[in-house]
C-alpha positions in Angstrom: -7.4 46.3 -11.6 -9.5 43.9 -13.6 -9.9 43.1 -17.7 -12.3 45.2 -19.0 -15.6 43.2 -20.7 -13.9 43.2 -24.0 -10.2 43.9 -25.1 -11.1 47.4 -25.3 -7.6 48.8 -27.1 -8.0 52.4 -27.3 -7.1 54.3 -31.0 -4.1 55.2 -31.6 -5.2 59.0 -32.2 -8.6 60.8 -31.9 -11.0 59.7 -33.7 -9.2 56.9 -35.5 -8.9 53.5 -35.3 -6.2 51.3 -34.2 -3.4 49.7 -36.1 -3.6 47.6 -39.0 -4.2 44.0 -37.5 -5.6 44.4 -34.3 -9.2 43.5 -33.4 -11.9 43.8 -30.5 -13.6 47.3 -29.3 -12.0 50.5 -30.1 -13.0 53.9 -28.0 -13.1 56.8 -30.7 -12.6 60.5 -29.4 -12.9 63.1 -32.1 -11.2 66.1 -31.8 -14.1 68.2 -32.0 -17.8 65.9 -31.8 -20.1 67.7 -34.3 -22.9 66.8 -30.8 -22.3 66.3 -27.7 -22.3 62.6 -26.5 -25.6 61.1 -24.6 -25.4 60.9 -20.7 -25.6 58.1 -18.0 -25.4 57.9 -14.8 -21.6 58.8 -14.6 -21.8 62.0 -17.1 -20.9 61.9 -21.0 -20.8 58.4 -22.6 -17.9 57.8 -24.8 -18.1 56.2 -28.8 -16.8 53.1 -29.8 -16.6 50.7 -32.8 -16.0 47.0 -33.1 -12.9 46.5 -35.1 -11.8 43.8 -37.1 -8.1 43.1 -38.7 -8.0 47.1 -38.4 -11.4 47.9 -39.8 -14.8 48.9 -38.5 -16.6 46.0 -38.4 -20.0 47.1 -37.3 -21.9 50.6 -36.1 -20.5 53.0 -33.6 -22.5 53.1 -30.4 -22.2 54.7 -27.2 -21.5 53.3 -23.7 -20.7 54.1 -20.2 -17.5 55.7 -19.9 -16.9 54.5 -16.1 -17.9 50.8 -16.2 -16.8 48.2 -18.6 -20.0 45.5 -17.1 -23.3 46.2 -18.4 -24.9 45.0 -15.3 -23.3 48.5 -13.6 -24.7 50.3 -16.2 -26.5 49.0 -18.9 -26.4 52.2 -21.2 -26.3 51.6 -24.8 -27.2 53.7 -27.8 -26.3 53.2 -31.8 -24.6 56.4 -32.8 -27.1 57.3 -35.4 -29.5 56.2 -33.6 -32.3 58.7 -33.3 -34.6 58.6 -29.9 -38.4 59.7 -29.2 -38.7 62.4 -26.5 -40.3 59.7 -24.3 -37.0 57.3 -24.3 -35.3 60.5 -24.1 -37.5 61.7 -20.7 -37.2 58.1 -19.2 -33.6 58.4 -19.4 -33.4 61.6 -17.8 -35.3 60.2 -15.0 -33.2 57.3 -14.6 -30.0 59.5 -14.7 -31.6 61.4 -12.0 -32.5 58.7 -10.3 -28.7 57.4 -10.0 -27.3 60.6 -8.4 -26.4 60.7 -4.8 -29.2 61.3 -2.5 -27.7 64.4 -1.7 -26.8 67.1 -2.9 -22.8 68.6 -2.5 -24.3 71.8 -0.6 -26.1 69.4 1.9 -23.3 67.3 2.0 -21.4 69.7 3.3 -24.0 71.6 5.5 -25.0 68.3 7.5 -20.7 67.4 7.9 -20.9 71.3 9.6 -23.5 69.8 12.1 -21.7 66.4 12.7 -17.9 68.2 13.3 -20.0 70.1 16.0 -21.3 67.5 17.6 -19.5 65.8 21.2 -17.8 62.6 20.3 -20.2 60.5 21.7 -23.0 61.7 19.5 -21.1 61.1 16.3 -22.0 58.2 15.1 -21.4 56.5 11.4 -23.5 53.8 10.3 -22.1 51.1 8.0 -25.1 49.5 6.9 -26.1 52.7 4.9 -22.2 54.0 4.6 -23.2 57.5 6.1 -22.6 59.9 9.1 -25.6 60.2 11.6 -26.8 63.3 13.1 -28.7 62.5 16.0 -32.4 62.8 14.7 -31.4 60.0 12.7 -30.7 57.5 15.0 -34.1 56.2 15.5 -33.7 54.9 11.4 -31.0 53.0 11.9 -31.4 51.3 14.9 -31.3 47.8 13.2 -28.2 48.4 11.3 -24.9 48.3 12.2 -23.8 51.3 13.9 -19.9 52.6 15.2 -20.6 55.2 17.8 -17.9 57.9 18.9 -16.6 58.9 15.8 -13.2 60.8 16.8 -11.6 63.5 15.0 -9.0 61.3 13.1 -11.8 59.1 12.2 -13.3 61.9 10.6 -9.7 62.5 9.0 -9.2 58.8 7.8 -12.9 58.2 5.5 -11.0 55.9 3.7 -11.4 53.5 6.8 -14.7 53.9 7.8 -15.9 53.2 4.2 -16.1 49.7 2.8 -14.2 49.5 -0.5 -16.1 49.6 -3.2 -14.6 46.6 -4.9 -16.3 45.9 -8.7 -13.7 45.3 -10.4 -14.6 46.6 -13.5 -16.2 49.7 -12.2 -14.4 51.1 -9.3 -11.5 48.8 -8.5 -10.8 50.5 -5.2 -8.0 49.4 -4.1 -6.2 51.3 -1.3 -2.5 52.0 -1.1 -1.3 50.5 1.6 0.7 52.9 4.2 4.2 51.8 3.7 3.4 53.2 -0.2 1.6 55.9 1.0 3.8 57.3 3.7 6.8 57.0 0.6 4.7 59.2 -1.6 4.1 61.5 0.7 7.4 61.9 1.7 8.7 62.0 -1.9 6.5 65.0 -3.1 7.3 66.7 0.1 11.2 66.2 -0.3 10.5 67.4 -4.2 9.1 71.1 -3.2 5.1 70.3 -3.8 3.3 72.4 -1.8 -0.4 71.3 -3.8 -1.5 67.8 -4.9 -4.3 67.3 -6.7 -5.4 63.7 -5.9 -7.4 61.8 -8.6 -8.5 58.9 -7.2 -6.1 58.4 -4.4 -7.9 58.9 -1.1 -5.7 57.6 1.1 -2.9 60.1 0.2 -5.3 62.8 0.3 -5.8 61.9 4.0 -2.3 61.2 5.1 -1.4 65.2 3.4 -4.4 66.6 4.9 -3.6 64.9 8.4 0.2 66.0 8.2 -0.7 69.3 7.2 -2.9 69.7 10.8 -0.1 67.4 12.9 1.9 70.4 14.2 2.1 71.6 10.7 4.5 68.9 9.9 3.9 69.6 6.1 2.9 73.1 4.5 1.1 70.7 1.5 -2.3 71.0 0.5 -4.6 68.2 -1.6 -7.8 68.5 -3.6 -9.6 64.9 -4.0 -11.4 64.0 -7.5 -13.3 60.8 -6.9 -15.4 59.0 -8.6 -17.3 57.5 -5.2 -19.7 60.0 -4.0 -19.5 58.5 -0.1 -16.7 61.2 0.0 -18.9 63.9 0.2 -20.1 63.9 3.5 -16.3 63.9 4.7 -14.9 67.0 3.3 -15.9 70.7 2.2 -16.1 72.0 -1.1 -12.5 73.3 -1.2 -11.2 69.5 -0.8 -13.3 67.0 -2.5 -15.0 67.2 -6.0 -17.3 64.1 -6.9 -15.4 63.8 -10.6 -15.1 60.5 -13.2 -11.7 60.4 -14.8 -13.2 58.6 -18.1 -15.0 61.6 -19.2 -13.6 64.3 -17.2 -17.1 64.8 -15.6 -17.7 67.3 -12.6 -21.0 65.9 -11.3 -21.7 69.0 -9.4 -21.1 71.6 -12.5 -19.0 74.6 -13.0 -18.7 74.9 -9.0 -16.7 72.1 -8.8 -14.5 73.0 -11.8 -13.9 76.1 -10.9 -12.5 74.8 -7.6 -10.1 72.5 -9.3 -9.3 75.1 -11.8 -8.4 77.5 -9.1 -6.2 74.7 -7.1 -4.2 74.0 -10.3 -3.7 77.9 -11.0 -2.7 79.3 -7.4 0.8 81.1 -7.2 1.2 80.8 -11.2 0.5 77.1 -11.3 3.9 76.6 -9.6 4.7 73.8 -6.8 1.3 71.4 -8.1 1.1 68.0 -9.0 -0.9 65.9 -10.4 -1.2 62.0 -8.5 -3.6 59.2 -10.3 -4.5 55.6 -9.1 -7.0 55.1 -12.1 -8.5 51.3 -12.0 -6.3 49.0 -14.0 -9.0 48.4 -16.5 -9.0 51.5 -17.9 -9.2 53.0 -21.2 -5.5 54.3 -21.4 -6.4 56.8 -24.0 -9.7 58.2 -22.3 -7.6 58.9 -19.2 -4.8 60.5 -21.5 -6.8 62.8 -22.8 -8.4 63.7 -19.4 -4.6 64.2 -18.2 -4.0 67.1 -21.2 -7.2 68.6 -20.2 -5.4 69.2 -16.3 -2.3 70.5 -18.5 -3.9 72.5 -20.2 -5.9 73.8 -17.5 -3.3 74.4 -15.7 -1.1 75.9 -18.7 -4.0 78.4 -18.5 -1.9 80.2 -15.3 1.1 80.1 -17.1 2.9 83.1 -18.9 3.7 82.4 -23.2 7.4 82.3 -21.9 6.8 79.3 -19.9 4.2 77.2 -22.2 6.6 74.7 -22.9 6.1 73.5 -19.3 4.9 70.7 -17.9 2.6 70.0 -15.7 4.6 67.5 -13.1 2.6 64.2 -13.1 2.5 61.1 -11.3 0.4 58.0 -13.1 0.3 54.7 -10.8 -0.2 52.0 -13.2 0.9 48.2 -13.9 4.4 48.0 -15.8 2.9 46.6 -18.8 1.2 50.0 -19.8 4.5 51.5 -20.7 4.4 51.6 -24.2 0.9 52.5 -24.2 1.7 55.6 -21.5 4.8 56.5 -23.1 2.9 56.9 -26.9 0.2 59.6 -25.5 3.0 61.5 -22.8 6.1 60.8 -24.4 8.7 62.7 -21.3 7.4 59.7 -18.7 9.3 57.5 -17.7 8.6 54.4 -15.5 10.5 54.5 -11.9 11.1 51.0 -10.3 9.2 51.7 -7.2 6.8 48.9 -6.6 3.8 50.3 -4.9 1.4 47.7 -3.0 -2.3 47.9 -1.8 -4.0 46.8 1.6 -7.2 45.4 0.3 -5.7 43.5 -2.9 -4.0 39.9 -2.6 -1.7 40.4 -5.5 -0.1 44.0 -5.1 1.0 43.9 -1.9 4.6 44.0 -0.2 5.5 40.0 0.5 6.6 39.4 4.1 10.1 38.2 3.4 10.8 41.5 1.3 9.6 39.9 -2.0 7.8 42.9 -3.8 5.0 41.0 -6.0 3.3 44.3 -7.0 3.5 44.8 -10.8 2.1 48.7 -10.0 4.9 51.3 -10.9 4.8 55.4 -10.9 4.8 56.9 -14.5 6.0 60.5 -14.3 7.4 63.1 -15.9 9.6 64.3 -13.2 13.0 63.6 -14.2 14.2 60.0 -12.3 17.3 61.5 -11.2 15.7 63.6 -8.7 13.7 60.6 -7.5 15.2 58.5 -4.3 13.8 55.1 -3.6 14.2 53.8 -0.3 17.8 51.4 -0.2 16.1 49.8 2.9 13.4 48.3 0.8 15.2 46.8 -2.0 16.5 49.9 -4.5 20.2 51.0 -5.6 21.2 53.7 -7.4 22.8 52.7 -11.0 25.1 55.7 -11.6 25.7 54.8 -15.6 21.6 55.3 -15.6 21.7 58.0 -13.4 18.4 56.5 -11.1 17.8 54.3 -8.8 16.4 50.9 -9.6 15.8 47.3 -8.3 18.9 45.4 -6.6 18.2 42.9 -9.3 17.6 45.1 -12.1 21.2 44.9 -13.5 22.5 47.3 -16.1 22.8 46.1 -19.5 25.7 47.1 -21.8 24.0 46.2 -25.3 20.6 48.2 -24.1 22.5 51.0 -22.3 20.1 51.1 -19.6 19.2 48.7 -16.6 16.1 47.0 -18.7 14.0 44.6 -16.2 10.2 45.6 -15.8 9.2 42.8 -12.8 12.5 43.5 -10.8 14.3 40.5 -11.7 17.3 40.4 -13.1 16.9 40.4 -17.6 19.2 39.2 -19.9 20.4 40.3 -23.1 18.7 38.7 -26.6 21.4 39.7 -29.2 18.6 38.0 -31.8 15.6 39.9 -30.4 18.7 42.9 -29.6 16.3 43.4 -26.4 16.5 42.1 -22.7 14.0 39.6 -22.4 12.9 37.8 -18.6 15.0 35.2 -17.3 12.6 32.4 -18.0 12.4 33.2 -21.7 14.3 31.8 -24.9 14.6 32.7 -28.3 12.3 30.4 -30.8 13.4 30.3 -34.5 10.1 29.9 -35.8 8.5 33.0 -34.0 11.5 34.7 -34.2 11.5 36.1 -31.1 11.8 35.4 -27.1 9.2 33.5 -25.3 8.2 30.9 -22.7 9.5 27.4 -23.7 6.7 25.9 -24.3 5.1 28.4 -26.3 2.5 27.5 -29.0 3.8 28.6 -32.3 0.5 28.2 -33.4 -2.9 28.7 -32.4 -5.5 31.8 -32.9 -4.2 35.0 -31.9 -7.1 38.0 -32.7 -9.5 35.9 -33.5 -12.1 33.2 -31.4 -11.1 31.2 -29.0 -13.6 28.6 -29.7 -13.3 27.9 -33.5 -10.5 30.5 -34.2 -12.3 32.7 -37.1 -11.1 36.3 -37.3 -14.6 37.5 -37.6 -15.8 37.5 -33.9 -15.0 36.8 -30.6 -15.8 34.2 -27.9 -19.0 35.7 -26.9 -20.5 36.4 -30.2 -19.2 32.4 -31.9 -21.7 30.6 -33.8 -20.2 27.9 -32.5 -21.0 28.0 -29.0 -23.3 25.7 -27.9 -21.2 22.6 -29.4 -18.2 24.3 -27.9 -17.7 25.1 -25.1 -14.6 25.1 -24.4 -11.4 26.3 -26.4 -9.9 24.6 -29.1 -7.2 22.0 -28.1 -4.0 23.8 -29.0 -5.2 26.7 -26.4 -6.4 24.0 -23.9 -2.8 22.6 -23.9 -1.2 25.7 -24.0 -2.8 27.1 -21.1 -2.2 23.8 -19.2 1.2 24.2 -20.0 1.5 27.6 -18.4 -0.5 26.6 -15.3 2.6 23.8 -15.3 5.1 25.8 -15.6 3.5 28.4 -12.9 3.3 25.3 -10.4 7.0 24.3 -11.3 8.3 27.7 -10.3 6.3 28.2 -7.4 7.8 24.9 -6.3 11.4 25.5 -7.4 11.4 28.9 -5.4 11.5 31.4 -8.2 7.9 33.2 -7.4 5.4 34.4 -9.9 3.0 37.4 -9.6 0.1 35.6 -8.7 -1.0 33.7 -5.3 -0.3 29.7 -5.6 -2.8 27.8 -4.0 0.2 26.5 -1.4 0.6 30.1 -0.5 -3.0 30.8 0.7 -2.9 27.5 2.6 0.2 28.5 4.1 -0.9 31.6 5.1 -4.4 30.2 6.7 -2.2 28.1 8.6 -0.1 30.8 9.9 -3.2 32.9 10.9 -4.5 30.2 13.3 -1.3 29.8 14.8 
């Protein structure tokens, strides 16, 4: 859920670059890579190239496909770039190094011992983040230690496990139940009877835990998760240690087979696919790690039925849904706002304002979809869904157009439904805040405003700190206009200073 380190815009097909114009990073994935890519610590790295005004600007290199921050891993290699055998040895190490300190067959062979154990022996110690068996006590007596581990403990890792919280590496951010328990119930009251869960942990729990509650639910779920500390919870037929980027299986052909198989049984009917990737994601590494499930899946299906799809579920923020809609063009974007425990922002507001900006992308047709009425939704019969209460339908666009859940209005200039707080300007020729800057650099530095580089690489640096004056004033402006809002009781998706003091206030009382 955070920036990447660079405006990392992904190509707009494999292997090329992006459109004429843009600049910053660019992630290249050719069709068919005359070698394979160089490995990290998180599996296959992927290529990119520094573009400028549309063109390669500088060598391709390759980096870690998982995290965006060097400091998480500081892999870097020139594409041509040719290495000795030691650099290539002391990498190996390294990436061996990295890897869990166990393997996925003891994982699963010491979880055996622990499930055996009386409660009172089970014990989970959150210094380290593991399960104890007792001949491991003596280890950990100076850390912090939860004794009596119960059964839906064991159920609920998700809980015991501190969230792992970089935001430009793991961003793992936990649905909170009220989104959870709707998802659940959704795919459910939509015939699933298999889930494979890709990054989603917490609905992985609440299917497995409703599937052993009197058999409340006939579903099944298969977790693919990046964070290892999952290991130890589950067997080998419900978690696979996997990283979305790169479409990595750290434990081999085992685990792939296993997902495989989940994805194929009974003809690949009655599966979907649910993803919570971290909001700083490469959109187009994660597409194309998507098509590889479809056409894994496809693989089960008879030449009759290829033009199927595999039913999909992508939890992303609204403002990805031209970039989502360009690699699967059949999604749409339903209105349900989903929120988070752990995250200040995306989170259902007490007095039934939903601040989340986090929607479902799918290609299950909307009009099968119900959204609770109880928490804000209607159904627009001209549209044939249901949407906000304040997402009103629009008679120019044909469709009920807001994004944020407020009510849009109509832009017979831009011929578009714009937000409320927008206006039309004559110079830009299209809608935007009032006090807009009509000027000012746009792809190029912040600091001295050349198209050439960025912030971070500006000559200019040390004598400037700071911006140049026209974005100093703009951003002022918007900080303004924020506080102005905030204040005249038309909410923004952001926490105001007020709030948080507002909230401290109400936690002492």
């Amino acid at each position: 859920m955070a920036a990447p380190m660079e405006r990392l815009e992904p190509a707009q097909a494999a292997g090329t670059l992006a459109c004429q114009g843009s600049s910053g990073v660019n992630v290249v994935l050719p069709s068919h890579p005359a070698t394979p890519a160089p490995l990290c610590p998180h599996g296959p790295t992927l290529l990119f190239v520094k573009v400028v005004q549309g063109k390669e600007a500088a060598r391709r290199f390759y980096a870690c496909s998982a995290c965006r921050d060097r400091k998480d891993c500081n892999f870097f290699q020139w594409e041509d770039e040719k290495l000795s055998e030691a650099r290539l040895a002391a990498r190996e190490a390294h990436n061996r190094r990295c890897q869990p300190p166990m393997s996925r067959t003891q994982c699963v062979e010491r979880y055996l011992k622990f499930i055996d154990l009386p409660s009172w022996q089970r014990k989970f110690c959150q210094s380290c983040q593991q399960l104890l068996l007792p001949d491991e006590w003596e280890k950990h007596e100076e850390h912090q230690v939860v004794g009596d581990i119960s059964g839906p403990q064991l159920g609920r890792p998700s809980r015991l496990l501190y969230p792992l919280e970089n935001k430009k590496t793991n961003a793992q951010y936990l649905f909170a139940d009220r989104s959870c328990q709707f998802l659940a119930e959704l795919l459910s009251a939509l015939g699933f009877r298999r889930v494979l869960c890709v990054g989603t942990p917490r609905l992985h729990e609440l299917i497995r835990q409703e599937a052993s509650d009197d058999m409340k639910s006939s579903m099944k779920s298969l977790l693919l998760d990046i964070d290892f500390r999952y290991s130890q919870f589950y067997l080998e037929d419900s978690f696979c240690h996997y990283n979305m980027f790169n479409h990595h299986f750290f434990d081999g052909k085992a685990a792939l087979d296993v997902c495989r198989t989940f994805l194929q049984e009974d003809n690949g009917e009655g599966v979907i696919l649910v993803t919570d990737p971290p909001f700083g994601g490469l959109v187009e590494p994660l597409a194309a790690t998507f098509k590889k499930f479809i056409a894994m899946w496809r693989e089960s299906q008879s030449q009759e039925n290829h033009h199927k799809e595999l039913p999909i579920f992508w939890i992303f923020p609204y403002f990805f849904e031209s970039r989502i809609c360009q690699f699967f063009p059949s999604f749409s974007m339903l209105d349900y706002q989903v929120d988070y425990d752990n995250h200040a922002l995306y989170k259902h507001g007490k007095r039934g304002r939903k601040q989340s900006p986090v929607r479902i992308f799918t290609n299950v047709p909307a009009s099968r979809i119900t959204l609770p009425e109880e928490e804000g939704y209607r159904f627009c019969p001209l549209c044939q869904r249901y949407v906000s209460l304040e997402n009103q339908h629009c008679e120019h666009c044909g469709s009920c157009t807001s994004k944020d859940g407020r009510k849009w209005r109509h832009c017979l200039l831009c011929r578009k439904c714009v937000k409320p707080s927008w206006v039309h300007c004559n110079t830009c020729n299209l809608c935007a805040l009032p006090e807009h800057s009509c000027e000012g650099p746009k792809d190029g530095c912040f600091i001295c405003g050349e198209l050439g580089h960025k912030r971070s690489a500006c000559p200019n640096m040390g004598g400037a700190q700071k911006p140049n004056r026209a974005v100093r004033k703009q951003k002022q402006r918007k900080s303004n206009k924020m506080k102005m809002e905030t204040t005249e009781g038309h909410p923004m998706n952001h926490t105001s200073v007020p709030g948080k003091k507002r909230r401290r206030e109400r936690a002492h009382q």
